[in-house]
ChimeraX commands (.cxc) that place a marker at each C-alpha (Angstrom):
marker #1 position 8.73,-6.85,-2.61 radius 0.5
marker #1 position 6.28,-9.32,-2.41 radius 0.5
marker #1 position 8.13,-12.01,-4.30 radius 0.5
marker #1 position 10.97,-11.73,-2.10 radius 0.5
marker #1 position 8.41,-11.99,0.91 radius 0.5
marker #1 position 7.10,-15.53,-0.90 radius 0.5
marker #1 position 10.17,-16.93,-1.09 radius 0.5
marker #1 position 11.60,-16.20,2.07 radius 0.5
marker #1 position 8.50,-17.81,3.66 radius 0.5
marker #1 position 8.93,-20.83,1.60 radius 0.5
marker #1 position 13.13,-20.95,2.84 radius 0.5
marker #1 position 11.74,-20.82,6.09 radius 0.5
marker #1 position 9.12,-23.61,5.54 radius 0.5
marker #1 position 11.98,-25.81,4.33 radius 0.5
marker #1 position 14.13,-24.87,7.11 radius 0.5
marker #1 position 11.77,-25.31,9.95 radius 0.5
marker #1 position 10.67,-28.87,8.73 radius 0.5
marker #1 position 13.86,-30.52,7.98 radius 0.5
marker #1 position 13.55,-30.89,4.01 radius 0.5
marker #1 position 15.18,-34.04,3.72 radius 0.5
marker #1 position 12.79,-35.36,6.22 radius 0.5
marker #1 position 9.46,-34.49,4.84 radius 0.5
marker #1 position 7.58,-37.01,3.33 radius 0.5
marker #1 position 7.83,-37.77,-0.78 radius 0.5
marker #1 position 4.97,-35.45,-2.13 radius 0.5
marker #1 position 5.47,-32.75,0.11 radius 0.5
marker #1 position 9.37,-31.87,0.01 radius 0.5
marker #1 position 8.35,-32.45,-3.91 radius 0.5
marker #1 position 5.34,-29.35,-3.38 radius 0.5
marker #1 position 8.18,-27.22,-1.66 radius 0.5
marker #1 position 10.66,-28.07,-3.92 radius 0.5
marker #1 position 7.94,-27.28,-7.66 radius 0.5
marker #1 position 6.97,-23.97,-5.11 radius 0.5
marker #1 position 10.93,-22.43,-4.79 radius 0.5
marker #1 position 11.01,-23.62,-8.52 radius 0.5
marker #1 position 8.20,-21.21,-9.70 radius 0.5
marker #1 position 9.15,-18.38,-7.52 radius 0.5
marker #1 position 13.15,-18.97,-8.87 radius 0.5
marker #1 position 11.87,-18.94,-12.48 radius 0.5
marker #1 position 10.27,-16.08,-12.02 radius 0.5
marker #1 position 12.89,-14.14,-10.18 radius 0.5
marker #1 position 14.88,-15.45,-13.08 radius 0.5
marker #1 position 12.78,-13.67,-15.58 radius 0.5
marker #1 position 12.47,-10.28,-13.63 radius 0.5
marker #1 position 16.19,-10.01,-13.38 radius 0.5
marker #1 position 16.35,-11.20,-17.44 radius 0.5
marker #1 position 13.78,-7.77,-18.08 radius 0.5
marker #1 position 15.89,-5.88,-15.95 radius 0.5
marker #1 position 19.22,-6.83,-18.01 radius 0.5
marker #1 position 20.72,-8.29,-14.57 radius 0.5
marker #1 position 22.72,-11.15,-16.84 radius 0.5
marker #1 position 24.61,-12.49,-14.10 radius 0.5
marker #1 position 21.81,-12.49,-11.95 radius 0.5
marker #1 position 19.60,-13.86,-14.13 radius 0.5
marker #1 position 22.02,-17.00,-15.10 radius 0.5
marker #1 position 22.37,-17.87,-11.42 radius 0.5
marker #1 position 19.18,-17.57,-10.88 radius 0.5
marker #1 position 18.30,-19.83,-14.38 radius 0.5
marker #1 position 20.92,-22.25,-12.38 radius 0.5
marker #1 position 19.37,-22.42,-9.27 radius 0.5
marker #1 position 15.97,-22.51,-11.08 radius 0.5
marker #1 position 17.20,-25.90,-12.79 radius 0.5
marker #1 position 18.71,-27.57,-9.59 radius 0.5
marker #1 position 15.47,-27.24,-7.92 radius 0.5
marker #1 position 13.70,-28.61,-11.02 radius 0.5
marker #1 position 15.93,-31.64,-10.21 radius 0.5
marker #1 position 15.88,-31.74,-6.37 radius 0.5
marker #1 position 11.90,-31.81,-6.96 radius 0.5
marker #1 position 12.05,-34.61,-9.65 radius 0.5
marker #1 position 14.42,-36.61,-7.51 radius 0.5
marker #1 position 17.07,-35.87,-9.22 radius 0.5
marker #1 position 19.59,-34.35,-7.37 radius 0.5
marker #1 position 22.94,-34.70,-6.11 radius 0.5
marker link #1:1,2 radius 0.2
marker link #1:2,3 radius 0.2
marker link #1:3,4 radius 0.2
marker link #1:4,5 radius 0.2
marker link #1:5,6 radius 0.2
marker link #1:6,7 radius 0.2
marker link #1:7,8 radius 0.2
marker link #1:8,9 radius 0.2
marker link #1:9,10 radius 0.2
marker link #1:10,11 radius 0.2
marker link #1:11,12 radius 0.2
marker link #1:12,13 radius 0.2
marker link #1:13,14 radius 0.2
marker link #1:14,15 radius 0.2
marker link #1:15,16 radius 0.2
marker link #1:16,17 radius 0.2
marker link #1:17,18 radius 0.2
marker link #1:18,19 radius 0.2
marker link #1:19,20 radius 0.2
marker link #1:20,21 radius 0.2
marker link #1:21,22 radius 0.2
marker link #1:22,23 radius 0.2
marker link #1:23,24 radius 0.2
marker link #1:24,25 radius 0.2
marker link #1:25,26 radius 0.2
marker link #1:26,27 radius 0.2
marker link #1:27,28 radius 0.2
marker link #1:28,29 radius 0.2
marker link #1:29,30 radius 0.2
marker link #1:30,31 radius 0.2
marker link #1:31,32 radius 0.2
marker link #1:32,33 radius 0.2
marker link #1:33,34 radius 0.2
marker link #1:34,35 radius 0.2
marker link #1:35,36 radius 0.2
marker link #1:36,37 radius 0.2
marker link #1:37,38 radius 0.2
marker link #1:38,39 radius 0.2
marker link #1:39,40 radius 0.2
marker link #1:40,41 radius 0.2
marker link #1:41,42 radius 0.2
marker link #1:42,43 radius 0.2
marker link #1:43,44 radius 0.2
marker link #1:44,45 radius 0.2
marker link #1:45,46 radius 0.2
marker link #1:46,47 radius 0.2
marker link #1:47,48 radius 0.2
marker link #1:48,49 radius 0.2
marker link #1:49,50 radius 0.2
marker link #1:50,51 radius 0.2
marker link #1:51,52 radius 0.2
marker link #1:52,53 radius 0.2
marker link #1:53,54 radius 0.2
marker link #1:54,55 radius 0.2
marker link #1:55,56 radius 0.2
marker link #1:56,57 radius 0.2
marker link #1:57,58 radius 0.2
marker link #1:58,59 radius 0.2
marker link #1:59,60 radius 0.2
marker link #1:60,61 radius 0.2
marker link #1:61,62 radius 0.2
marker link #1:62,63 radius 0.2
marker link #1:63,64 radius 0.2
marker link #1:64,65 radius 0.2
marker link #1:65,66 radius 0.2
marker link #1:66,67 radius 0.2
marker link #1:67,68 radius 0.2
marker link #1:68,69 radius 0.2
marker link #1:69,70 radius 0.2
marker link #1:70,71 radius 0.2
marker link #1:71,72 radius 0.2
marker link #1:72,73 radius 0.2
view
């Protein structure tokens, strides 16, 4: 699945640079990037009827909202 393939690239991006190290605006990019792809996974496993899925998914979605907004925990 190519959505799968996007987000594993950008896991690895993250990984491979150290994402507390990267500077301001680019950990931000990452971080608004794994957003979109999470709210989208969200919504395919919504269509499906995955509920479960789909409300970790909404979760994780919202934590990465916050990591990018420099908000998080």
């Amino acid at each position: 699945m190519e959505l799968a393939g996007l987000f594993s690239r950008a896991m690895d991006d993250l990984h491979d640079s150290g994402c507390s190290g990267h500077p301001s605006g680019e950990r931000r990019e990452h971080l608004e990037y794994l957003a979109d792809l999470l709210g989208q996974l969200q919504r395919m496993a919504e269509k499906e009827g995955c509920r479960k899925l789909s409300r970790m998914l909404a979760i994780s979605h919202a934590e990465a909202v916050r990591e990018a907004h420099g908000r998080g925990g």
